[in-house]
N, C-alpha and C positions, 0 to 999 in steps of 0.2 A: 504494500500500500504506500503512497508515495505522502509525503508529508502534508501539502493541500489537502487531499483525501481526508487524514487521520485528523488533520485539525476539525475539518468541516463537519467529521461525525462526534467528537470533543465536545465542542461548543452546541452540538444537539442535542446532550446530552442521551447517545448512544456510545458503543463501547466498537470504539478502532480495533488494529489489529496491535496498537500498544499506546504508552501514555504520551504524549508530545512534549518535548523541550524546548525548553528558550536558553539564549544567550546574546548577549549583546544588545541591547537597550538603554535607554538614560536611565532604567527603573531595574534591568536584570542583569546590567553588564558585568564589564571588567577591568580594572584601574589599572594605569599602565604599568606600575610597579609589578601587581601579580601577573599581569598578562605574559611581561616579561619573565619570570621564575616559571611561569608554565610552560613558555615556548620553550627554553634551554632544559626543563626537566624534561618537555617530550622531543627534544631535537629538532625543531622545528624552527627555522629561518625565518623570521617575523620583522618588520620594521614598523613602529607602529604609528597607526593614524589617529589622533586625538577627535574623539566625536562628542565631548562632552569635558569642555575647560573647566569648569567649574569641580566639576567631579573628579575631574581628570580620570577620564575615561576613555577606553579606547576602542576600533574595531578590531573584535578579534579575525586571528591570522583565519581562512578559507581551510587549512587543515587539520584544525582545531574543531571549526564546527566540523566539518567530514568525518573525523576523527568522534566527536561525540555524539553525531546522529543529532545534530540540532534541527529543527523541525524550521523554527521562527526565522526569518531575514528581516533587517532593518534595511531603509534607504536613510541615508546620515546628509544631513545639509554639509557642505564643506567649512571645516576653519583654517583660515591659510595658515602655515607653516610659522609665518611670521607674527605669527597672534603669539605662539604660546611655547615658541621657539627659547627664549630668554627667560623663561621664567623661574625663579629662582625663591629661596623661602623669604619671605619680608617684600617679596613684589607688588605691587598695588595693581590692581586691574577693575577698571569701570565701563560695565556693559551697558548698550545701549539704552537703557533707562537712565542713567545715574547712577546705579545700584553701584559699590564700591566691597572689592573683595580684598581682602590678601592670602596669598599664599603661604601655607603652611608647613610646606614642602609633601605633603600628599595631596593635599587640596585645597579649592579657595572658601574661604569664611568669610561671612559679610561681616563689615563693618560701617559702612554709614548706609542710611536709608534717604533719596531724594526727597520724600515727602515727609522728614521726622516733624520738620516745624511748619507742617502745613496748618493753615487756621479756620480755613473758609471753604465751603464747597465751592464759592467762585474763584478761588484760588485755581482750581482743577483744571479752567480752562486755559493758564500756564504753560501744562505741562505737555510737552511735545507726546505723538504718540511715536513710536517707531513703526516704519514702514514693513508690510508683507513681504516675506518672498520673493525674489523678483524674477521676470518670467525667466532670466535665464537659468535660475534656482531650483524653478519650476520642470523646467526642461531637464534641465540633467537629474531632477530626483525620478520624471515620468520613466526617466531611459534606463536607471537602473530597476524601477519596480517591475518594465515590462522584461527585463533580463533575470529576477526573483520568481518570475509569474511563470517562466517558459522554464525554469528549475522543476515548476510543481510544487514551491516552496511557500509559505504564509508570510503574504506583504504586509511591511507596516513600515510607515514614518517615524523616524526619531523625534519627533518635536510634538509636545504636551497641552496638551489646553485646559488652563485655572482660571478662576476667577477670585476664589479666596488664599489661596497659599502667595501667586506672583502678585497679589494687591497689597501682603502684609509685609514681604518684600521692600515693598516702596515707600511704606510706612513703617515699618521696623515692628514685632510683634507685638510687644506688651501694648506699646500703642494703639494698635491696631484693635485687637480685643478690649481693649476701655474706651475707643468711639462705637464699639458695636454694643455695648452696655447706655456709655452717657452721650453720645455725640451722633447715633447710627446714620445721620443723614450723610456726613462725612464720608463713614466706612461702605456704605453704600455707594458712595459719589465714586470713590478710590476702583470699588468693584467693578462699575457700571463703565469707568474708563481703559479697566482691562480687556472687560467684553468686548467695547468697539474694537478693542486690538484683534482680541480672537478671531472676531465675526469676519475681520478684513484677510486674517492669517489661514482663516480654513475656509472662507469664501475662493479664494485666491488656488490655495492649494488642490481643492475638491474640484475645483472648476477644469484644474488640467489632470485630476488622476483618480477622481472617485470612485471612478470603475475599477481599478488595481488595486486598491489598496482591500484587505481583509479586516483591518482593525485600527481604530483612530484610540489614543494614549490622549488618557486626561488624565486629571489629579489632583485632588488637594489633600494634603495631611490635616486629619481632621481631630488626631487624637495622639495621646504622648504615652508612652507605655503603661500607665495605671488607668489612665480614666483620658474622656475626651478632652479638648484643647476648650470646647464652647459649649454652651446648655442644646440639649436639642432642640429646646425651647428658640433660642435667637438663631440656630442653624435652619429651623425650617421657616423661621421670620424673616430674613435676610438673605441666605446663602442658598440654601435649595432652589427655589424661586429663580434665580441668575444660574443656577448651573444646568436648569433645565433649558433655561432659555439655549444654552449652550448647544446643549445634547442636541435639542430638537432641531437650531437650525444644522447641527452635522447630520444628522439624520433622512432629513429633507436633502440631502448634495449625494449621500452612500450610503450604502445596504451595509457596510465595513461593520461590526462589533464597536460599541464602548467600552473598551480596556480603563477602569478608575483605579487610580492608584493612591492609595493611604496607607502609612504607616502606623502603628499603634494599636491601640483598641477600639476600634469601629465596629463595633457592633450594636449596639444601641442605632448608628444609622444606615445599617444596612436595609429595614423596609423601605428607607424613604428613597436611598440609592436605587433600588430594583423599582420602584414607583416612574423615577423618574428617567428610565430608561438604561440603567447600568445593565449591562452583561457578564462583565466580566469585573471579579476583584483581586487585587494584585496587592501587598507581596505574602498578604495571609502571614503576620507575623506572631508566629505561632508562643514566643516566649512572654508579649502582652498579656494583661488582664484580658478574661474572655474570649479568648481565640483560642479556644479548642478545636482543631480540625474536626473530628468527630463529631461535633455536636455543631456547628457549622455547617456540615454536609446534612445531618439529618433534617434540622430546621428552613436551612435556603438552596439545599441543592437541586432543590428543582426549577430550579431559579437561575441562579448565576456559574457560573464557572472559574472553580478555584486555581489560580496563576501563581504558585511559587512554593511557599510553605518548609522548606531546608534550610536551618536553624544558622542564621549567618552571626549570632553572640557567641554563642559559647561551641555549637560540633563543629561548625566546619573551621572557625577560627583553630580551637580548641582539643578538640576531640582527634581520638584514633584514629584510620581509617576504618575499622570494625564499626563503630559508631558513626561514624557517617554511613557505609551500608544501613546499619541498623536503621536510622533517623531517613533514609531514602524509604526502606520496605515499610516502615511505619506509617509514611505519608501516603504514600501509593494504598496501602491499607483502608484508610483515612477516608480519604479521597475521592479514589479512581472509579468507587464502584458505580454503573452505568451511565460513563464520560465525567465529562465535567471537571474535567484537570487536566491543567498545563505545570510541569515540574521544572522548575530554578530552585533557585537560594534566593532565602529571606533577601531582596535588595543585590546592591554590587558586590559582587568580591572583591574585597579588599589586601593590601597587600598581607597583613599576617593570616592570607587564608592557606596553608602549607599544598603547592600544584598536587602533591599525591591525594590530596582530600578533594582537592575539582573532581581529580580524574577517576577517583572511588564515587564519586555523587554521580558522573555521568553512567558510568558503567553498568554500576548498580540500576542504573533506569532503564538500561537498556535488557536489562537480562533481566528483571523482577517487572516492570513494568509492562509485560505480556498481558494480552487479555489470553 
């Protein structure tokens, strides 16, 4: 069965001829550092492409995936070489918002927010938006999707659509949640300026490749590892409302899946997610409050389709390889029963993730992973 195939009976929640992998996403990737210790542990000649600065993230090497039977392909916007060539720990780097990071020498951390000392919702009309994709963007992301599609591979765009996570961003967090308490016209105002960004980003995009693509990546972290970030009360006040708007207008452009990505404890808003068109929930982080696989699958798996769930804190950093198989068969356990999983690791790999434990997690899916 070829990987299109096994995806498309996954997400029907019927059962392929085994479970489907990912790797390489802004949300399932791989940091340059491990990419590199995994290329030299498996011999493999790799030079790598950065697809995600911030993250510093990279695409993995073509016989890597081959090598682990990855199911998923990204199309990756290009960063010139010269973006992120120099960058070194103590670098400053400000992206096209404002938004200001430094380098940590794994990755960048924000540190100022354009909007910290905003005062006014008329202030908003200030702020520049940044421009969509441009067609020549456009073009080269169409030509690699139709070169993924003619693989029989699951297309997807590397590029994520928020409304609340890249609006607090601009406003720095804490902030951000005390206008949504005392101020919400603001945090509103903040959100409502993201969305035009959106609408112009996957108007743009969908316009030249909505046919190709299998699944559109959104996201907002909606919860911190014990409890959520906001009441569900002001999240279905404020924030639901604008991420539907979102869904619906991608919706209206592609037949593609909603892949929603949150970290933490989200469960308390999983019915309003599947309400509001979620498909698919990603990274299912299994060491949160309330994210029981198990009880997960029994409650909403007739519903959404669980993306990730391989414990990226403590097995795969941490653990033997034994326990990484173990924590693979567990989830697949979990899980897989009558579709409805997609198998990564909790989030990126990062660099203290040891290559022998990637390549025990891939393995192990491919040989236990059978229907």
């Amino acid at each position: 069965m070829d990987s299109w195939s096994r995806f498309k009976l996954a997400v029907s929640h019927q059962e392929p001829d085994r479970v489907p992998l990912d790797l390489g996403g802004m949300v399932s990737g791989i940091t340059q550092l491990a990419h590199c210790q995994l290329s030299s542990y498996l011999g493999v000649s790799s030079s790598e492409t950065l697809i995600d600065r911030s993250q510093r993230l990279v695409k993995p090497a073509p016989e890597i995936l081959t090598q682990f039977g990855i199911d998923i392909r990204y199309a990756y916007l290009e960063i010139p070489y010269q973006a992120w060539a120099s960058d070194e720990k103590g670098s400053i780097w400000e992206d096209e918002w404002g938004v200001k990071r430094k380098f940590t020498g794994l990755y960048y951390d924000m540190i100022e927010h354009p909007l910290a000392s905003l005062e006014t919702v008329e202030d908003l009309k200030k702020v520049k938006i940044p421009p969509p994709p441009s067609d020549e963007q456009c073009l080269k992301l169409k030509e690699e999707l139709n070169s993924i599609r003619s693989q029989s591979k699951v297309a997807i765009i590397n590029i994520i659509g928020s409304c609340f996570e890249f609006a607090w961003y601009l406003r720095g967090l804490e902030k951000f949640l005390i206008d949504l308490m005392l101020y919400p016209s603001l945090a509103c105002g903040i959100m409502d300026l993201m969305l035009e960004y959106q609408f112009a980003q996957f108007d743009r995009l969908l316009s030249y490749m909505g046919t190709l693509i299998d699944i559109v990546l959104c996201g907002d972290d909606l919860a911190t590892q014990k409890a959520p970030l906001l009441s569900p009360d002001l999240y279905r006040r404020y924030v639901k409302p604008r991420q539907k708007k979102l869904y619906d207008f991608i919706k209206k452009r592609t037949k593609a899946k909603i892949f929603y990505h949150s970290c933490g404890a989200i469960t308390p808003f999983l019915p309003d997610l599947i309400e509001i068109g979620v498909d698919i929930i990603n990274p299912i982080q299994v060491s949160a409050e309330g994210m029981d696989p198990s009880q997960l699958k029994r409650n909403w798996g007739k519903y959404l389709t669980f993306w990730g769930g391989i414990d990226t804190q403590r097995v795969l950093p941490k653990g033997t390889t034994t326990e990484v198989r173990e924590e693979v068969r567990r989830r697949i356990d979990q899980l897989a029963q009558d579709g409805g999983y997609v198998l990564c690791a909790v989030h990126n790999l990062q660099a203290d993730v040891p290559p022998q434990n990637i390549v025990a997690m891939y393995e192990e899916a491919l040989i236990y992973g059978n229907y």
